[in-house]
C-alpha positions in Angstrom: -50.3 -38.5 -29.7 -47.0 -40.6 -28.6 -47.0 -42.3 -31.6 -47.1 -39.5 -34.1 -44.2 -38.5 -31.8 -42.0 -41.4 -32.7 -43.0 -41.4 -36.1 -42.0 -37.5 -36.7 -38.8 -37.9 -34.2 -36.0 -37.8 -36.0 -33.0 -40.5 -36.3 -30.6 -38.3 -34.3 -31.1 -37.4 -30.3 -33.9 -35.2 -30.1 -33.1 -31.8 -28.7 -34.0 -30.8 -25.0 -37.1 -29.2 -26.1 -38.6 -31.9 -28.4 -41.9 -32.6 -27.0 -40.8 -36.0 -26.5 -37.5 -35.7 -24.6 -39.8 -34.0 -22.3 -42.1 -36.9 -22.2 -39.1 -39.0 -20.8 -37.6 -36.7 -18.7 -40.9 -36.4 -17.2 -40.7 -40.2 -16.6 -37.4 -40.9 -15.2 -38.0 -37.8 -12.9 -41.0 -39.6 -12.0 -39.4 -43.0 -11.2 -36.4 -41.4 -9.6 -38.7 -39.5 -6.9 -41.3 -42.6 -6.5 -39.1 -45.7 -6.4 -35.7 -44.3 -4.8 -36.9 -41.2 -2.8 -34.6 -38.5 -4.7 -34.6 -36.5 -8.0 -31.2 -37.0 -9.6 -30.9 -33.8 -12.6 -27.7 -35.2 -14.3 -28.6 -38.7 -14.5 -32.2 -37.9 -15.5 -31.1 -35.9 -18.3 -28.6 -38.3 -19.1 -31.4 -41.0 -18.9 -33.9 -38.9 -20.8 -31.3 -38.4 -23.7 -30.6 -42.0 -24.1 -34.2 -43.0 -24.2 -34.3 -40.3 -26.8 -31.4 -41.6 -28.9 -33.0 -45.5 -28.9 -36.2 -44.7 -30.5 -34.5 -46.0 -33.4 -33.2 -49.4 -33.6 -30.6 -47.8 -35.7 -29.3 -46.2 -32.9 -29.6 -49.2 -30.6 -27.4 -51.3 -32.5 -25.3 -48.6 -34.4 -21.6 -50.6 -33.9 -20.0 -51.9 -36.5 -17.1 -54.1 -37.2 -14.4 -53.9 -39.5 -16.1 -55.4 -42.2 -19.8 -52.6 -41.9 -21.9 -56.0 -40.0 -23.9 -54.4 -37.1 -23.3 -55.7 -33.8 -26.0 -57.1 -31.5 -24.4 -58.5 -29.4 -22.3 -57.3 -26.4 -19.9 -60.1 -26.7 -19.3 -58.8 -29.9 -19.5 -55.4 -28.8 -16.4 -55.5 -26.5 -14.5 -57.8 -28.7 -13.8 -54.7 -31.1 -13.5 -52.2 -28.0 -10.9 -54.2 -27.3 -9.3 -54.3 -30.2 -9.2 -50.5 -30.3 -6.0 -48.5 -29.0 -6.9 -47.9 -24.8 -6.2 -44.1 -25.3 -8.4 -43.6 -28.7 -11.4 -41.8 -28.7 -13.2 -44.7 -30.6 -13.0 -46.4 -27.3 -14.5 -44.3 -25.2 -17.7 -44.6 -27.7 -17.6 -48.2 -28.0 -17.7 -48.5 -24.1 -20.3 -45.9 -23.7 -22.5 -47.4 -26.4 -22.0 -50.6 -24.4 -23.4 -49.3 -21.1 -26.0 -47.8 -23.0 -27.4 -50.8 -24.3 -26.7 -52.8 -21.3 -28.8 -50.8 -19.3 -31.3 -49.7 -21.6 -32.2 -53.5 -21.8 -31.6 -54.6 -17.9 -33.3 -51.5 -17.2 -36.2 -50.5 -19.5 -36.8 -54.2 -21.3 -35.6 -56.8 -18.3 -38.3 -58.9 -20.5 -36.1 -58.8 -23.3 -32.9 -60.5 -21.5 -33.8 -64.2 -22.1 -34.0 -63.8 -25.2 -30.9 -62.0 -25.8 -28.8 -64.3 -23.3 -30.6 -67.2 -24.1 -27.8 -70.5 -24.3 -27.5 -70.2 -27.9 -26.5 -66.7 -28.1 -22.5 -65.8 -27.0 -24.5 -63.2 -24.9 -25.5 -66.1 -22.4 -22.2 -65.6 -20.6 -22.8 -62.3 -20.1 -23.7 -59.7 -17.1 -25.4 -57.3 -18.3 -25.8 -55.0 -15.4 -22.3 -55.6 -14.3 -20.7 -55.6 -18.0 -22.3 -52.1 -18.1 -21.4 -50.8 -15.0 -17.8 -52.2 -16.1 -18.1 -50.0 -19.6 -19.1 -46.8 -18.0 -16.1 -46.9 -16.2 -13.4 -47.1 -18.4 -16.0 -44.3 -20.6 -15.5 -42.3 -17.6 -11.7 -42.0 -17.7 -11.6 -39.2 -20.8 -12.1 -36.4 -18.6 -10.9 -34.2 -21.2 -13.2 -31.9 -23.3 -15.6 -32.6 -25.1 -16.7 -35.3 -22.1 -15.5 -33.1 -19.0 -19.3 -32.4 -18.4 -20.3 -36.7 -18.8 -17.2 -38.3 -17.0 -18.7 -38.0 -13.8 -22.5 -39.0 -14.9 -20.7 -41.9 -16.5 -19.0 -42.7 -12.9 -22.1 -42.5 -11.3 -23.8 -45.6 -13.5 -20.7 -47.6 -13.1 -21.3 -47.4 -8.9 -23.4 -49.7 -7.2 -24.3 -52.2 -5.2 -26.1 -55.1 -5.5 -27.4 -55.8 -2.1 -31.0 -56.0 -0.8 -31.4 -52.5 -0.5 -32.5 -50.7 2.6 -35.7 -50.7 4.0 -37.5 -47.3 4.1 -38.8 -47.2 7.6 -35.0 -47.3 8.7 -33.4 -45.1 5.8 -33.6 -42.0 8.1 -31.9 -43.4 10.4 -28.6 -45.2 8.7 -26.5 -42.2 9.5 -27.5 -41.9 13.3 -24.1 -43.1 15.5 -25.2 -46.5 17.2 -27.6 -47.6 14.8 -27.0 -51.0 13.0 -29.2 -53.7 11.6 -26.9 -56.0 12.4 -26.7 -58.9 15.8 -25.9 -57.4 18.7 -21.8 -58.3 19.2 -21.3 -57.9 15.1 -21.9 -54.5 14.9 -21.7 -51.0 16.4 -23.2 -49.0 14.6 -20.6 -46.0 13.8 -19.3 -47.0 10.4 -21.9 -44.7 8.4 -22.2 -42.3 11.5 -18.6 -41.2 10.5 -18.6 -40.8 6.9 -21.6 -38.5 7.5 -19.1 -36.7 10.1 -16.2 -36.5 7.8 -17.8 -35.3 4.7 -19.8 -32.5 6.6 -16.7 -31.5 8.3 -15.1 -30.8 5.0 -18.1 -28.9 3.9 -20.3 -31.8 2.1 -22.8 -33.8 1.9 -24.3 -37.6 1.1 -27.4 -38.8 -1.0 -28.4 -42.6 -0.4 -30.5 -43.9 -3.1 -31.7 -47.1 -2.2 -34.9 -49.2 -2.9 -35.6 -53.2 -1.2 -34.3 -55.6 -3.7 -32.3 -53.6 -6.4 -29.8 -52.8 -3.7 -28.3 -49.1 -2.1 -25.9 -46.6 -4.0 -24.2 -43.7 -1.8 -23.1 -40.5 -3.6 -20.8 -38.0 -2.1 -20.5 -34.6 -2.6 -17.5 -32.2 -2.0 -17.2 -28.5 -3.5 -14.8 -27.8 -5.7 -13.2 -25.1 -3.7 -13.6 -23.0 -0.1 -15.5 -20.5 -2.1 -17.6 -22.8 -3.6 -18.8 -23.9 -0.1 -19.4 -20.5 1.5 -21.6 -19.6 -1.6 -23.7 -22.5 -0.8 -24.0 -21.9 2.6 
């Protein structure tokens, strides 16, 4: 069944209804909830689309340089973003692209990564995960339409850390004043206690995704106006 999918999906992004784009949505959803505690809508149907897109390795490696040779490699990649004028829209693509491919391999094919940063390969001197991180941001600073609605999903992928993560037995607690990890004399325990007080006093709130080993990202939540907040209350 999944692979009469992908031989009848077509080159483009499938649409939101295509029996596959379900199929991943379904997936990421799945991951999000089982491996970081939380179900994330934007970013799974951001995830879910991208999947979508690299079916085809067309799409994958769709950059091109001045002279029509694909790209496969992100060295290469940001070379011509570079190149590009900072405020084209051309940009913003190549960068996007860039996280895209970044984290589609870190993230779905970590198997893969040898081989494309292997010593031979100008990829070798590469991050991937914080080359992509570093692409989503400057993607994320055209706020004006058409990407109003993705600047902010593209924020989110270019925030993280890269810690050891936070163990689930105590992730209930990280907010609670007085609670630390840390040696007694290095630590108090107040730091997260009073984010959590200052973003409720003006009306938010904080997620904490986290999972042991892939490290902790916060994300904070403000409405946009007065209004906004007495609806959702």
């Amino acid at each position: 069944m999944i692979l009469r999918l992908l031989k009848e999906a077509p080159p483009n992004s499938l649409k939101p209804d295509h029996p596959l784009r379900r199929l991943f949505a379904g997936i990421t959803e799945q991951t999000f909830i089982s491996r970081l505690g939380v179900g994330d809508p934007l970013l799974i149907d951001y995830l879910s689309a991208l999947l979508s897109r690299f079916i085809h390795m067309d799409a994958v490696h769709r950059l091109r340089n001045a002279d029509g040779k694909r790209l496969e490699e992100v060295a290469d990649m940001l070379l011509e973003a570079e190149a590009l004028p900072p405020e084209g829209r051309t940009r913003r693509e190549y960068h996007r692209h860039i996280g895209d491919f970044t984290l589609f391999w870190a993230g779905v094919y970590p198997e893969a990564l040898n081989r494309l940063r292997s010593a031979l390969r100008k990829d070798s001197f590469i991050d991937y995960c914080e080359q992509g991180k570093r692409s989503y941001y400057i993607a994320s600073t055209f706020e004006e339409d058409p990407y109003r609605e993705e600047a902010p999903v593209l924020r989110r992928l270019s925030v993280s850390d890269t810690g050891h993560g936070i163990p689930p037995e105590i992730k209930s607690s990280i907010f609670d004043p007085f609670f630390t990890t840390k040696e007694q004399g290095k630590g108090t325990g107040l730091g997260l206690s009073i984010v959590f007080g200052i973003i409720k006093q003006h009306r938010g709130w904080i997620d904490c995704s986290s999972e042991p080993g892939l490290g902790t990202c916060f994300t904070i939540h403000f409405p946009a106006s007065l209004s906004d907040a007495d609806q959702a209350e």
